[in-house]
Backbone of each chain as nested JSON, in Angstrom:
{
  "chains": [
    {"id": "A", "residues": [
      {"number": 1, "name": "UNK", "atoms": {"N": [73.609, 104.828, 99.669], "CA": [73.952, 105.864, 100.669], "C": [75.374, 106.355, 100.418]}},
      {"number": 2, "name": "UNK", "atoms": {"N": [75.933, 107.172, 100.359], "CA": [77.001, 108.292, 99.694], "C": [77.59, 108.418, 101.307]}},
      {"number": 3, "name": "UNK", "atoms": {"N": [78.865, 108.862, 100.948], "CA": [79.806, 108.56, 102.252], "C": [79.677, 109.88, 103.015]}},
      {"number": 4, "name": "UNK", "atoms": {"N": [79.246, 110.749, 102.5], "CA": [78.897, 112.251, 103.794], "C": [77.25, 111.448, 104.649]}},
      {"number": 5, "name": "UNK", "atoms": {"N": [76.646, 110.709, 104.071], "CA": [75.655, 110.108, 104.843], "C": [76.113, 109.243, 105.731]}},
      {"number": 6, "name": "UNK", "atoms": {"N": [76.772, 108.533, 105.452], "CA": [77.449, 107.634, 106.379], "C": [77.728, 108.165, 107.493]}},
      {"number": 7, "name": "UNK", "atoms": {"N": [78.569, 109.012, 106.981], "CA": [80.166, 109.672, 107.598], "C": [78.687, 110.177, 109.002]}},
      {"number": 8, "name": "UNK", "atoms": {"N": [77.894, 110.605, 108.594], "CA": [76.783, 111.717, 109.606], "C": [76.351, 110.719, 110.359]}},
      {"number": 9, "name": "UNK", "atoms": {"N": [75.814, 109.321, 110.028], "CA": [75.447, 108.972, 110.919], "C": [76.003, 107.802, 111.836]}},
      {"number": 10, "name": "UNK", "atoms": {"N": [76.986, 107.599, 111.406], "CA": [78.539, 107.492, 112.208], "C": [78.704, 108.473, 113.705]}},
      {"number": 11, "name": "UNK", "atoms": {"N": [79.25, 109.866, 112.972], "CA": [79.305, 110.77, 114.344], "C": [78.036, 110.819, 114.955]}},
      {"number": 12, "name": "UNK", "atoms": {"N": [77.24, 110.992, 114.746], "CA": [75.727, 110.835, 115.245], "C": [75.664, 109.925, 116.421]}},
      {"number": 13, "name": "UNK", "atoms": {"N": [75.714, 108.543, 115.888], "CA": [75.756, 107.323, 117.023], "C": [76.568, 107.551, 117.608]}},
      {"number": 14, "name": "UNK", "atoms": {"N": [78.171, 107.651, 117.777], "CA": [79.124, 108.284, 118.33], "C": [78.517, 109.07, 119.385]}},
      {"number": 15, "name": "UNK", "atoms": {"N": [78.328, 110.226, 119.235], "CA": [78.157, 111.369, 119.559], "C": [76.946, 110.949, 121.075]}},
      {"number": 16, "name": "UNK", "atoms": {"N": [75.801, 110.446, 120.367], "CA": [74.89, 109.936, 120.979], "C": [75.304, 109.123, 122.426]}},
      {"number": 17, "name": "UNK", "atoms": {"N": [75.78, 107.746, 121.881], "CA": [76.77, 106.96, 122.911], "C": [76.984, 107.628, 123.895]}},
      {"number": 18, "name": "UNK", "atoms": {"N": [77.577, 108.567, 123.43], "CA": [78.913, 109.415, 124.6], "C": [77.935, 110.254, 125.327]}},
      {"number": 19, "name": "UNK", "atoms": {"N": [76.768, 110.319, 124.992], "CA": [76.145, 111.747, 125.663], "C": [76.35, 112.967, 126.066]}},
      {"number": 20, "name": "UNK", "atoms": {"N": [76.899, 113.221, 124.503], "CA": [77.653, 114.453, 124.251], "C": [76.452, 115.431, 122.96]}},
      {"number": 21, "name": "UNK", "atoms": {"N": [76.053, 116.478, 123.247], "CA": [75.363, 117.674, 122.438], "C": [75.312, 117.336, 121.274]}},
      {"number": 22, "name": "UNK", "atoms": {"N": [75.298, 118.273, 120.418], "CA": [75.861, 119.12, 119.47], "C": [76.501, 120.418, 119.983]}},
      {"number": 23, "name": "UNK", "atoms": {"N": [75.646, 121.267, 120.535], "CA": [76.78, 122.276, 121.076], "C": [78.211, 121.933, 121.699]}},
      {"number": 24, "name": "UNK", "atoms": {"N": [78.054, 120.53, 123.13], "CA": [79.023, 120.438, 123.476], "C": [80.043, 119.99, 122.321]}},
      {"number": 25, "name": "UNK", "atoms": {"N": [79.951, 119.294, 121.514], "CA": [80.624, 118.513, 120.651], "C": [81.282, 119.651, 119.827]}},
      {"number": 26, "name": "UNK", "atoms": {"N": [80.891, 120.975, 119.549], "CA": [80.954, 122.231, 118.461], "C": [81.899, 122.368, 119.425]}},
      {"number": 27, "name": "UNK", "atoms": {"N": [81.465, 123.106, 120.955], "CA": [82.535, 123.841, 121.902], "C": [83.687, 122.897, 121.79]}},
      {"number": 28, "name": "UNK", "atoms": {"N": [83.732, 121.613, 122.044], "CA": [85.135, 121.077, 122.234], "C": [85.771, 120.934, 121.036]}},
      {"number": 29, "name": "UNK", "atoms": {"N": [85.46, 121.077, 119.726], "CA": [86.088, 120.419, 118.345], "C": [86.578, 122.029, 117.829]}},
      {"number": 30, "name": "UNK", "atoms": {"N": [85.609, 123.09, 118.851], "CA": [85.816, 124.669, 118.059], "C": [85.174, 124.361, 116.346]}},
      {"number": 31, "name": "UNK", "atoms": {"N": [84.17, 123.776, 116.485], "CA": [83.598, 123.927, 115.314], "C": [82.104, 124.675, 115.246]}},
      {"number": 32, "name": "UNK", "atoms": {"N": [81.581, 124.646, 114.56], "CA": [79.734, 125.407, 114.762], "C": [79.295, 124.837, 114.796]}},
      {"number": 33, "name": "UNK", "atoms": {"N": [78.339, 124.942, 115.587], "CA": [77.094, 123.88, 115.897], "C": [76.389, 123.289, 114.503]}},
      {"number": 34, "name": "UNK", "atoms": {"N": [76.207, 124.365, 114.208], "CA": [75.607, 124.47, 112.317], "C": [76.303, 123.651, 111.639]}},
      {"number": 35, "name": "UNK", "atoms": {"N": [77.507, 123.398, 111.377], "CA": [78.921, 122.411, 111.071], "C": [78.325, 121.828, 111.107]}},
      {"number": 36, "name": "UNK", "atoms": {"N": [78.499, 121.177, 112.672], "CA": [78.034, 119.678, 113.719], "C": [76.847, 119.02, 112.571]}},
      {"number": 37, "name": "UNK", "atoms": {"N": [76.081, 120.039, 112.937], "CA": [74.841, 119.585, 112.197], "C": [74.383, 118.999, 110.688]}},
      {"number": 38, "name": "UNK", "atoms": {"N": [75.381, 120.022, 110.06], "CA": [75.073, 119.744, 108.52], "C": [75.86, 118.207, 108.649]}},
      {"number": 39, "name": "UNK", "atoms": {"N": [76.926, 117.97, 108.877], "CA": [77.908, 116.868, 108.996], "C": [76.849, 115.59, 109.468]}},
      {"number": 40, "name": "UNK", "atoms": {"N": [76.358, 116.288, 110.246], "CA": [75.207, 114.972, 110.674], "C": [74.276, 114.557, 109.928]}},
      {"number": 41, "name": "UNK", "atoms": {"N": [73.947, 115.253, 109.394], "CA": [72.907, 115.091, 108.088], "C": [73.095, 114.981, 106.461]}},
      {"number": 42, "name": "UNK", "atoms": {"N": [74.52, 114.684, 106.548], "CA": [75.274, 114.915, 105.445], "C": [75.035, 115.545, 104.129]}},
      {"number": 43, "name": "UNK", "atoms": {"N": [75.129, 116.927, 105.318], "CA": [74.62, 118.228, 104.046], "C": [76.295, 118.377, 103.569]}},
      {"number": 44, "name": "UNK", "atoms": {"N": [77.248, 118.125, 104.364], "CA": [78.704, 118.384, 104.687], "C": [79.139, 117.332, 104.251]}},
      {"number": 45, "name": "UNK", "atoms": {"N": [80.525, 117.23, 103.719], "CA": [82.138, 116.696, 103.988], "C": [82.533, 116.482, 104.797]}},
      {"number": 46, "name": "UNK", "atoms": {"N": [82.764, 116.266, 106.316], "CA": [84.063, 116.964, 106.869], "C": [85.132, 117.032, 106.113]}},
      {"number": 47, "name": "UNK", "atoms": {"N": [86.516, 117.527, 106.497], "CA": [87.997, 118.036, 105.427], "C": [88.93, 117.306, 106.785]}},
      {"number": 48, "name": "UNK", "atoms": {"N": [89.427, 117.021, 106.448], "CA": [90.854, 116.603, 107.196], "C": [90.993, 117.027, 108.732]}},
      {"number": 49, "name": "UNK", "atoms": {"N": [90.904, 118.619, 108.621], "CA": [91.234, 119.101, 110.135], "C": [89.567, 119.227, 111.274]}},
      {"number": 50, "name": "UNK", "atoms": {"N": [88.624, 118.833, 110.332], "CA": [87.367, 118.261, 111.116], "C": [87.11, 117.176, 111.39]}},
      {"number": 51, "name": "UNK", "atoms": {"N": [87.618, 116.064, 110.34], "CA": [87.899, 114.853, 111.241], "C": [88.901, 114.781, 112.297]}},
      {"number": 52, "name": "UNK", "atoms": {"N": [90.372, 115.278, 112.448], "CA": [90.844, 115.38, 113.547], "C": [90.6, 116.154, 114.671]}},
      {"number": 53, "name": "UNK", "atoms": {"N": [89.751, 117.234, 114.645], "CA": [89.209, 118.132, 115.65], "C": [87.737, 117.176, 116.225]}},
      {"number": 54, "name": "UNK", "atoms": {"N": [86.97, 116.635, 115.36], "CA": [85.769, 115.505, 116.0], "C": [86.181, 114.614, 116.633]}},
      {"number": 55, "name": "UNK", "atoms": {"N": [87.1, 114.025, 116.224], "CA": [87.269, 112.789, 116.751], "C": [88.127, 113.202, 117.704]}},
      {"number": 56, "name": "UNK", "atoms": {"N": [89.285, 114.232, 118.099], "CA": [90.018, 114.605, 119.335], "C": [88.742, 114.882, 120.323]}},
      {"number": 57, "name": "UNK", "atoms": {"N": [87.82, 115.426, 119.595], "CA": [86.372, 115.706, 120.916], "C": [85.832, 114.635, 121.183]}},
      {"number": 58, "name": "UNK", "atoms": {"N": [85.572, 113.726, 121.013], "CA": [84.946, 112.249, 121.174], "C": [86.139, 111.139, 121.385]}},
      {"number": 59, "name": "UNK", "atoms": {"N": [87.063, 111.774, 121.671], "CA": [88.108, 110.7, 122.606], "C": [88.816, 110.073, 121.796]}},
      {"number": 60, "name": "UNK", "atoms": {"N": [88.683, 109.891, 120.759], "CA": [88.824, 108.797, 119.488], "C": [90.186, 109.427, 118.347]}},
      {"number": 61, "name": "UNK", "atoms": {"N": [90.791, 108.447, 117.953], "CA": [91.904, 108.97, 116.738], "C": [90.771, 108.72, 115.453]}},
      {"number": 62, "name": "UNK", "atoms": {"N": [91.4, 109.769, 114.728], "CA": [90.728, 110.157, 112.987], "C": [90.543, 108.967, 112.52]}},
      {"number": 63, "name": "UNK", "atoms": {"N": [91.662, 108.086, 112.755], "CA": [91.634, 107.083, 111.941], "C": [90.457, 106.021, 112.147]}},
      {"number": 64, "name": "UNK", "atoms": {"N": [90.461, 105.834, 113.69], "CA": [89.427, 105.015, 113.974], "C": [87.627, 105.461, 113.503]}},
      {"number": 65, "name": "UNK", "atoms": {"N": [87.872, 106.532, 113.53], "CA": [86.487, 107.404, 113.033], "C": [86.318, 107.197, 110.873]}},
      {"number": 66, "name": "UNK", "atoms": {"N": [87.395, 107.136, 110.636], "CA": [87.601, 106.921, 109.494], "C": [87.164, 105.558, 108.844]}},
      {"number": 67, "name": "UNK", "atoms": {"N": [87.888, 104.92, 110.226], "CA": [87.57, 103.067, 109.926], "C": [86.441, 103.041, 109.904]}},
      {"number": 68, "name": "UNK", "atoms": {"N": [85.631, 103.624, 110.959], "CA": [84.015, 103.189, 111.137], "C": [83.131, 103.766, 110.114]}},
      {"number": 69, "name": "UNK", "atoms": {"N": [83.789, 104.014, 109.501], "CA": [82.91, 104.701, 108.299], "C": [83.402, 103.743, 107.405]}},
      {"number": 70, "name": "UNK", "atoms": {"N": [84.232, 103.216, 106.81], "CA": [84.557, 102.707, 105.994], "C": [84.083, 101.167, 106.357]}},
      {"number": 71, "name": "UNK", "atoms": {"N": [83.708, 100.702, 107.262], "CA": [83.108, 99.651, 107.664], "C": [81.701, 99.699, 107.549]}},
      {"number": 72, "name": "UNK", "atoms": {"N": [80.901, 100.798, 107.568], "CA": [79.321, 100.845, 107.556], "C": [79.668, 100.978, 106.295]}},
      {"number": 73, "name": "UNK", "atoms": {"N": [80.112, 101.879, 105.016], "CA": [80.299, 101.853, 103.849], "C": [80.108, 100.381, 103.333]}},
      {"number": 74, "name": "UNK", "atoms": {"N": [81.228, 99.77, 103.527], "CA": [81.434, 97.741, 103.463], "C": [79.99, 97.382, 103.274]}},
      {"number": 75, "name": "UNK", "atoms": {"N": [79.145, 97.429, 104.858], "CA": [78.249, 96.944, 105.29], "C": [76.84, 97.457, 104.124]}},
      {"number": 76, "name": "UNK", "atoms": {"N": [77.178, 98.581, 103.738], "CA": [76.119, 98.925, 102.655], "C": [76.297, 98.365, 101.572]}},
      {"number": 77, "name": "UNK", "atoms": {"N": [77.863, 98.194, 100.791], "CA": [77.677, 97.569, 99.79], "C": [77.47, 96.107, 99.275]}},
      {"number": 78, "name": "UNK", "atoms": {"N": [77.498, 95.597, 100.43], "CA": [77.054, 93.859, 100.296], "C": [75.785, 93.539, 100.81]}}
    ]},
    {"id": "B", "residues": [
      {"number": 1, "name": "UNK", "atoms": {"N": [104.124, 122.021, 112.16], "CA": [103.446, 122.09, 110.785], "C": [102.08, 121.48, 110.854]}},
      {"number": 2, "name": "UNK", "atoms": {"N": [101.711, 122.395, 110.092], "CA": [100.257, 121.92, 109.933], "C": [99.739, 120.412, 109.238]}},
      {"number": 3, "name": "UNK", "atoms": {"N": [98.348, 119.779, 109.731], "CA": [98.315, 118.705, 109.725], "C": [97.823, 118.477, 107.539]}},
      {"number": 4, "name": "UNK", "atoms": {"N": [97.718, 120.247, 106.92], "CA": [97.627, 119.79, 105.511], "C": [99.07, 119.41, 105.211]}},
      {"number": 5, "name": "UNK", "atoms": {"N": [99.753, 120.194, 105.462], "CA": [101.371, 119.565, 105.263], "C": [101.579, 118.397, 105.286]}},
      {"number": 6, "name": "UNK", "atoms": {"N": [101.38, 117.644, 106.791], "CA": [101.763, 116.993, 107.155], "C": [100.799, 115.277, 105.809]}},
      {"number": 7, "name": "UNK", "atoms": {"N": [99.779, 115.861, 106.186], "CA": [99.291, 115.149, 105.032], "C": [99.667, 114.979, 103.553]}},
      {"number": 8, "name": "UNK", "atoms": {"N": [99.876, 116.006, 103.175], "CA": [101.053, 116.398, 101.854], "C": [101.769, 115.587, 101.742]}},
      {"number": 9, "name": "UNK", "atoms": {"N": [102.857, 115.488, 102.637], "CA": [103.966, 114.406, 102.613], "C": [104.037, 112.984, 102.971]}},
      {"number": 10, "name": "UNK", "atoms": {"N": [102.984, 112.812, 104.006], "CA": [102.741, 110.861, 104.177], "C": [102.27, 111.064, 102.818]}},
      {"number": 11, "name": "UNK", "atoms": {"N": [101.372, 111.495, 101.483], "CA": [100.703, 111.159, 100.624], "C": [101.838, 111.504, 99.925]}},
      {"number": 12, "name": "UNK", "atoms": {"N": [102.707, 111.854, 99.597], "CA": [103.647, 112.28, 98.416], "C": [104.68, 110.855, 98.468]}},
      {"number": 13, "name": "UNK", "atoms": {"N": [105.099, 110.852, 100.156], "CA": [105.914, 109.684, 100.593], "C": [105.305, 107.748, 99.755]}},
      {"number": 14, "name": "UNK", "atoms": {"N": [104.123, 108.093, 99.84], "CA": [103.269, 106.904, 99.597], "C": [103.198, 106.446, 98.585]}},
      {"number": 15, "name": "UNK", "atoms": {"N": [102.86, 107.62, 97.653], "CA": [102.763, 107.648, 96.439], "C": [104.09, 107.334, 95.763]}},
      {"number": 16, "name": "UNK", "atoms": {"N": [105.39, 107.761, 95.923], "CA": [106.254, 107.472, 95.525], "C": [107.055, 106.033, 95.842]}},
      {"number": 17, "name": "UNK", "atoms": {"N": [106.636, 105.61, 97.117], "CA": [107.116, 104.008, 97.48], "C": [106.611, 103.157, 96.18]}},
      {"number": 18, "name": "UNK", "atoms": {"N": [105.381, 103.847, 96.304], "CA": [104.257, 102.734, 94.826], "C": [104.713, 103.151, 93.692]}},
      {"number": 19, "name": "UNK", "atoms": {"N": [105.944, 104.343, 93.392], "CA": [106.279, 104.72, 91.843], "C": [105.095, 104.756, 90.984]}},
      {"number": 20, "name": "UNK", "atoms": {"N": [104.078, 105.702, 92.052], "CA": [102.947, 105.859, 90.848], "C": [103.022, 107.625, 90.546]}},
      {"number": 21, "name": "UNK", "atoms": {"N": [102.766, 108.415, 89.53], "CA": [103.125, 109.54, 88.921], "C": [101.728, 110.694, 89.432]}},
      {"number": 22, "name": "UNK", "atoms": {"N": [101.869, 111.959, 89.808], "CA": [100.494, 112.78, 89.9], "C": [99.652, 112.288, 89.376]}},
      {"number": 23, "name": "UNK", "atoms": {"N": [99.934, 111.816, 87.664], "CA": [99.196, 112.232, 86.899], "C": [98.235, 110.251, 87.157]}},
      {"number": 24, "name": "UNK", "atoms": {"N": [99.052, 109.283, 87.574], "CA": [98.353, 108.227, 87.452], "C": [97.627, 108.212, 88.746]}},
      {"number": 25, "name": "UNK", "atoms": {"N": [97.921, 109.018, 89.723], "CA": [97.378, 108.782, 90.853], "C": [95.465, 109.509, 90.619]}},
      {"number": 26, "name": "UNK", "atoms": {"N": [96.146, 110.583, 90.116], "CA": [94.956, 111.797, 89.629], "C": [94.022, 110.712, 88.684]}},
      {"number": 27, "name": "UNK", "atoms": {"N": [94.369, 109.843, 87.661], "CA": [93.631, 108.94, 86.938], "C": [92.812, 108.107, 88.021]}},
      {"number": 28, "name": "UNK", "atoms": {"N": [93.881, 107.615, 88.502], "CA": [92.726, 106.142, 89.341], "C": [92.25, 107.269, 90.607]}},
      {"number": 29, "name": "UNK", "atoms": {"N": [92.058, 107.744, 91.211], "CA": [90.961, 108.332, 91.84], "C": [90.273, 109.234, 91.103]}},
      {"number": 30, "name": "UNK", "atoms": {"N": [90.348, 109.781, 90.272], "CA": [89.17, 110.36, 89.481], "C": [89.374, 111.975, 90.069]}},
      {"number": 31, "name": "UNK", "atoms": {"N": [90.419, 112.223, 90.346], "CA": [90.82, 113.795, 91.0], "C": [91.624, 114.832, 89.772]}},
      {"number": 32, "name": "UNK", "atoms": {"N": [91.719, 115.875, 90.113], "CA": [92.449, 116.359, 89.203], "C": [94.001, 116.238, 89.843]}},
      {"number": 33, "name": "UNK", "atoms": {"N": [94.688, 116.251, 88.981], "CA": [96.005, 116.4, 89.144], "C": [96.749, 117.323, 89.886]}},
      {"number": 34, "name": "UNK", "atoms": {"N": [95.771, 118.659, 89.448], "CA": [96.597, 119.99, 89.878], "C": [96.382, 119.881, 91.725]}},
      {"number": 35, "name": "UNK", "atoms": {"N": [94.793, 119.039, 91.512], "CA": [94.375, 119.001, 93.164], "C": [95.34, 118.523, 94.041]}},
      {"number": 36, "name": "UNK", "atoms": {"N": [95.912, 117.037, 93.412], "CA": [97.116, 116.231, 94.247], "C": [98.259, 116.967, 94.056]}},
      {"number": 37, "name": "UNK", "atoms": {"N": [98.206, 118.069, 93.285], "CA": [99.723, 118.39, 93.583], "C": [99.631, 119.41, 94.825]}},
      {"number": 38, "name": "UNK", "atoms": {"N": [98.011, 119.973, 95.15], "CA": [98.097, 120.79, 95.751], "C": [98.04, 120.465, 97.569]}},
      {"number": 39, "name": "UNK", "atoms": {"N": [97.335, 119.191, 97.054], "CA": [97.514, 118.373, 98.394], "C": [98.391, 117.823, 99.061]}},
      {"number": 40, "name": "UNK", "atoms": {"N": [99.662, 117.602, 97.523], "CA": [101.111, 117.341, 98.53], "C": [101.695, 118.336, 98.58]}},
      {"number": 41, "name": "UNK", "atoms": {"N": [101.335, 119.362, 98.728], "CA": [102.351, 120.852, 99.15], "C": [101.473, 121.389, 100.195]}},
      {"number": 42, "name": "UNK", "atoms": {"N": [100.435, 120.785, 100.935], "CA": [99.805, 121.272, 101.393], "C": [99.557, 122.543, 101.627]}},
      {"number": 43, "name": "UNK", "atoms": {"N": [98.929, 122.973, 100.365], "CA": [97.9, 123.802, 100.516], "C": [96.677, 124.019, 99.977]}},
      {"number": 44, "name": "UNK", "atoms": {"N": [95.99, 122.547, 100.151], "CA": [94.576, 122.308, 100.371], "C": [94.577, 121.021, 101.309]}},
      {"number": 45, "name": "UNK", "atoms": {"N": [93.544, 120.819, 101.624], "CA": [93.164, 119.963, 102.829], "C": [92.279, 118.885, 101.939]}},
      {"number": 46, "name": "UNK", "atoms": {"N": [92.4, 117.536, 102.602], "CA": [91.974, 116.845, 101.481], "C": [90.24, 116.256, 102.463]}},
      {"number": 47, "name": "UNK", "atoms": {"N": [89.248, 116.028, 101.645], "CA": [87.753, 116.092, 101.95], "C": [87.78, 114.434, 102.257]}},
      {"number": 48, "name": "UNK", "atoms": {"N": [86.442, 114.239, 102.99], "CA": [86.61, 112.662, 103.284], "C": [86.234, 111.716, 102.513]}},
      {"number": 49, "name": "UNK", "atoms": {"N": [85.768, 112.306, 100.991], "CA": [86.002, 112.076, 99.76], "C": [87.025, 111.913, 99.216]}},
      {"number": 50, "name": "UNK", "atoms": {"N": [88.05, 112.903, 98.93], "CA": [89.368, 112.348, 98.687], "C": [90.145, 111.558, 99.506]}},
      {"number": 51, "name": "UNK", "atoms": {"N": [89.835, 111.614, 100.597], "CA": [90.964, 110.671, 101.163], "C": [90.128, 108.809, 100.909]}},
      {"number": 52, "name": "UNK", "atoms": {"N": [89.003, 109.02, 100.73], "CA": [88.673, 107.464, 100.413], "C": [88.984, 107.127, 99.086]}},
      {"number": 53, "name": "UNK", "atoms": {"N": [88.921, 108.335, 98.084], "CA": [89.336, 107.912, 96.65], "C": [91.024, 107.858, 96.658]}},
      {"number": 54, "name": "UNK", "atoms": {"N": [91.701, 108.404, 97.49], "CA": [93.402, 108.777, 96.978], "C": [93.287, 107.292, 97.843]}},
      {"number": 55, "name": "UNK", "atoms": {"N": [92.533, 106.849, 98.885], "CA": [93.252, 105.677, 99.83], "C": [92.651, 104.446, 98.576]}},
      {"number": 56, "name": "UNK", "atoms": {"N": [91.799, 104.348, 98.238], "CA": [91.787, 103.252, 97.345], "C": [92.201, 102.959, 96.14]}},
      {"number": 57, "name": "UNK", "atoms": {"N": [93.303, 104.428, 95.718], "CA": [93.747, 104.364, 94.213], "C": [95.03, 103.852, 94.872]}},
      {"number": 58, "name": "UNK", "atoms": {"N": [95.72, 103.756, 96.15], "CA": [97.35, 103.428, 96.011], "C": [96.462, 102.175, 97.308]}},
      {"number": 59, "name": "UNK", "atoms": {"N": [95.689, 101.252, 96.941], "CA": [95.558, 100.061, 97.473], "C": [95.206, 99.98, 98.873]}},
      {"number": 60, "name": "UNK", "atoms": {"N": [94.819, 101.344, 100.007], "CA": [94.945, 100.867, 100.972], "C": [93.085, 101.977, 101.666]}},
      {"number": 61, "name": "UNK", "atoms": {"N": [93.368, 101.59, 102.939], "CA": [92.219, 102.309, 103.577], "C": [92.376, 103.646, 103.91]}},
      {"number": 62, "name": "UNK", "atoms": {"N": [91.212, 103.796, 103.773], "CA": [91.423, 105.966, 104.494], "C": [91.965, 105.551, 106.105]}},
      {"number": 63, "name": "UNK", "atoms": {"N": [91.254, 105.19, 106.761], "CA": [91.823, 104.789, 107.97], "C": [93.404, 104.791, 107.907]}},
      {"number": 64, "name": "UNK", "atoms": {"N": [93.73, 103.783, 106.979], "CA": [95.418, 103.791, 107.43], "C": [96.105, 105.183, 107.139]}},
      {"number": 65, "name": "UNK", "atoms": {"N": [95.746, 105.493, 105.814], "CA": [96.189, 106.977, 105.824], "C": [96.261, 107.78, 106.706]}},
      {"number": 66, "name": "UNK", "atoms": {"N": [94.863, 107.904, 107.156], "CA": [94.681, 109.355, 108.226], "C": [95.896, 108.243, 109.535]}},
      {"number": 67, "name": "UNK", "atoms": {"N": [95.525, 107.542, 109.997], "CA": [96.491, 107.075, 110.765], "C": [97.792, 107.382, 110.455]}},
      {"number": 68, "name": "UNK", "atoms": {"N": [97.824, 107.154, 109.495], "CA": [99.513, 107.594, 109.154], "C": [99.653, 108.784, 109.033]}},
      {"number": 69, "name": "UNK", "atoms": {"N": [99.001, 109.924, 109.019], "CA": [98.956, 111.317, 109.276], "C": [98.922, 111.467, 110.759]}},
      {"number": 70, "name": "UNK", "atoms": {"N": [98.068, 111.122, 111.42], "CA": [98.349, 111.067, 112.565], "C": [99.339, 110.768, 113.562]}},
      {"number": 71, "name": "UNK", "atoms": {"N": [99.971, 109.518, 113.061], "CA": [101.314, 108.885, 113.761], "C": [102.42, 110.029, 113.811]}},
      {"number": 72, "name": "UNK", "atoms": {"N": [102.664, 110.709, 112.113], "CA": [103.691, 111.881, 111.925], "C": [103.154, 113.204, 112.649]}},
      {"number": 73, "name": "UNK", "atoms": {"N": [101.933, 113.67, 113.014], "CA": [101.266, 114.852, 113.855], "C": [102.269, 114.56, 115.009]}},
      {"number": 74, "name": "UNK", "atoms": {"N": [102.052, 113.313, 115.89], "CA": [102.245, 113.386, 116.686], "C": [103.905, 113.432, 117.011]}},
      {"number": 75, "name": "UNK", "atoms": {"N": [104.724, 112.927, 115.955], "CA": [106.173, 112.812, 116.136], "C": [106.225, 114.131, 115.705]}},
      {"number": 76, "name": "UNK", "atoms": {"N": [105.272, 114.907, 115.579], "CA": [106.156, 116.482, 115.219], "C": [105.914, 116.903, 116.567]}},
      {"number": 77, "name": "UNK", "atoms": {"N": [104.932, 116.956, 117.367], "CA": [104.262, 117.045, 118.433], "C": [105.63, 116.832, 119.749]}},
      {"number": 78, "name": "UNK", "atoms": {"N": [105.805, 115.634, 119.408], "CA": [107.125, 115.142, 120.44], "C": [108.908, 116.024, 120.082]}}
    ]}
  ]
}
């Protein structure tokens, strides 16, 4: 699994948790829903200023959103 | 300043504590050179691809990075 997969279903559960959209999640990050989406499905990257705009919408610092990816990453490769 | 800037320089700052060169940094992550130079002048934004390859070529986590981008956001902020 490749880290834009991850990375998607990371915000996904996130996202989920919180019982937060996709639209709502687009309106508060000012991103597109379409974004939201590809990111979720890791048609997408996010870039730098979409991890800090997601994760400012989901309450959370970049970094910690960063960690949790890099921890399911871990978790895949062993 | 913007948070590519701001990224620019924790990564230029970093890179130089470790006395490692564009060109060795550009080697061990597998990036081009011209990319990291463009990333420490910020003007490109780095993907959540590069920041896991630039965070594991100078030894550390994307997490701490973006954290450490973050920490300086916010002291510009203040």
């Amino acid at each position: 699994m490749n880290s834009e997969a991850i990375f998607g279903q990371v915000l996904k559960n996130i996202r989920k948790e919180q019982k937060v959209s996709q639209e709502e999640l687009a309106f508060r990050s000012n991103l597109d829903r379409t974004y939201i989406s590809m990111l979720e499905r890791g048609i997408h990257q996010p870039t730098l200023n979409s991890l800090l705009a997601i994760a400012a919408a989901l309450d959370m610092k970049a970094a910690e959103l960063v960690g949790l990816v890099e921890d399911e990453m871990e978790s895949y490769q062993n």
